[in-house]
N, C-alpha and C positions, 0 to 999 in steps of 0.2 A: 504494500500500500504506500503510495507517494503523498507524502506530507506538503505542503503549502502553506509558506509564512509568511506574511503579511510585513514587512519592513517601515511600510508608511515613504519608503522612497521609490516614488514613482517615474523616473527617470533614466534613459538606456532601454536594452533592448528586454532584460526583464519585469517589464514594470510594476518592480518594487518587491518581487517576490523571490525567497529562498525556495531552495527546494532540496529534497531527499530521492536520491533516484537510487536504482539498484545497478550494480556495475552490467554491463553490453556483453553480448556475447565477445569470443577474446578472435581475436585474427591474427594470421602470421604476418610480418609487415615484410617489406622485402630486405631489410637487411638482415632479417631469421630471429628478429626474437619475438615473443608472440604477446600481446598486447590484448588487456585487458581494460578498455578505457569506461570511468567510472565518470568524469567529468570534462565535459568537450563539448566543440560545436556542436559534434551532432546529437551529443547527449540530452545538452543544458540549453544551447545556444548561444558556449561559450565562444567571448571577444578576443580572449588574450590569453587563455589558461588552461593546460590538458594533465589531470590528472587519473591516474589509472595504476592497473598492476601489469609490471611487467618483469615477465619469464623467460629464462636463458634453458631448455632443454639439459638434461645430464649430457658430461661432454661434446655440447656441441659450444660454438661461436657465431658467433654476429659477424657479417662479412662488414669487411673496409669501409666506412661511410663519413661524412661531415653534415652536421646540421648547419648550413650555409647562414641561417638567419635568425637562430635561436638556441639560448645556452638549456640546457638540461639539468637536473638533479635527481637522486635516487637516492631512497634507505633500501639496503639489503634486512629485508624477514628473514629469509630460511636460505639455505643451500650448506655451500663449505664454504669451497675459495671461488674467489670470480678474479680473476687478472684483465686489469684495464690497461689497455696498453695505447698510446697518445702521444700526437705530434707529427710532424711530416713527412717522415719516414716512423712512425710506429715506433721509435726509438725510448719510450720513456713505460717502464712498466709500475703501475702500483697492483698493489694485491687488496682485494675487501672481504670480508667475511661479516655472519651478522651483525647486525649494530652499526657499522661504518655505513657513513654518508659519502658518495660521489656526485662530482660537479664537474660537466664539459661545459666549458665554453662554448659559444658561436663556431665556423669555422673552424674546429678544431678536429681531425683526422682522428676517429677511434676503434676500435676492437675491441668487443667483450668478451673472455670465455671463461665457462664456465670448470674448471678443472674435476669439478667430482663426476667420475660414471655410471653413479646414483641417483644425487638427488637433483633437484629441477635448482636453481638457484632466483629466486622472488625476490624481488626489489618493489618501493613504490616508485611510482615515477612522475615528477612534475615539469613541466617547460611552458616557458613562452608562446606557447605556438598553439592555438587551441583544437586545429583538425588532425583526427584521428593518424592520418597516415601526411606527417610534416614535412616541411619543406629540407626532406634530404637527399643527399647525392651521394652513390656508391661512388668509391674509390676502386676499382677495380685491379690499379696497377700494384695494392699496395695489400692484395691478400695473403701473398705467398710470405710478407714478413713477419706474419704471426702462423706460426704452427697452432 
């Protein structure tokens, strides 16, 4: 059941109203990690803001990409290890596990993988960018630098 709250601000495109919705069926996006958006255009009819969950499979990765026009952040929930790997040539690795927060920048070349060949590795994920499937670009040339 979808709640409907009354703000008294009636102003913009929802006028004036919060709301409660249940997260979207989930979709693979094309750089492979599968995406469950909870809050978005096409959810909400959100302007500026895409929140949802999102899943990196057991041992798989995310191929080469940059979000050209908007920075990203995630809390990892569950998995082991996720190795984020970042920069122009993939050159800079950090490691996350539960609890740790990750932040990409705009423009910034990355690779997710998930290192365990068990568990799925859950993050939340929030950005700039409110349509489902955002304004990114594979990097194609720069898959083969992350095993």
């Amino acid at each position: 059941m979808n709640t409907i709250i009354d703000t008294g601000n009636h102003a913009g495109t929802h006028a004036g109203t919060g709301r409660v919705v249940p997260g979207s069926a989930p979709y693979t996006s094309a750089q492979g990690s599968v995406y469950t958006p909870g809050i978005s255009a096409e959810t909400v009819g959100a302007a500026a803001l895409f929140l949802g969950v999102v899943t990196i499979p057991p041992g798989q990765r995310t191929k080469a990409h940059v979000h050209a026009l908007h920075e990203s952040a995630f809390y990892m929930l569950s998995g082991e290890e996720v190795e984020l790997w970042t920069g122009p040539r993939l050159q800079h690795r950090a490691v996350a596990h539960p609890g740790d927060y990750l932040f990409i920048p705009a423009g910034t070349a990355h690779v997710a993988v998930n290192c365990s060949a068990v568990q799925p590795a859950v993050f939340v994920g929030a950005r700039n960018e409110a349509t489902a499937q955002e304004s990114m670009v594979l990097r194609p040339e720069l898959d083969s630098l992350v095993q």
